[in-house]
C-alpha angles and dihedrals in degrees: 000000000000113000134171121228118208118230098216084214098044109038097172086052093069103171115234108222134168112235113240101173135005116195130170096258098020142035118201116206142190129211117228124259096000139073094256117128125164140168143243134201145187138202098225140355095270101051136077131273107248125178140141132237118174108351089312130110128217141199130186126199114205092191083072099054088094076066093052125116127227109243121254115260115266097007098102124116117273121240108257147158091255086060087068 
């Protein structure tokens, strides 16, 4: 599943991932096309996901993955040495 991640300092930037995996306290994403996997956590199970990659800082919302778009067959990350 497509999702956008929101940078908390460049609101109009989201950042499109593929879920990997969604758990009740992380969410672990992919970003298209490239090795790069991170991950996401919460505090709790009403809040939202929050984590940083590369200077930026994300948030994630789980009250819009019903938003959210299926990803296009064929465009998620391949499986690498760098996702480790």
């Amino acid at each position: 599943m497509r999702i956008e991640l929101m940078d908390i300092d460049r609101l109009d930037e989201p950042l499109a991932v593929d879920v990997e995996d969604l758990g009740d306290l992380d969410l672990s994403v992919i970003a298209p096309n490239t090795s790069v996997r991170f991950t996401l956590y919460r505090r709790d199970r009403e809040g939202r996901f929050e984590g940083a990659l590369g200077g930026r800082y994300f948030v994630f919302d789980p009250a819009s993955l019903s938003k959210a778009k299926p990803a296009p067959e064929g465009k998620t990350a391949k499986r690498g040495w760098a996702a480790r």
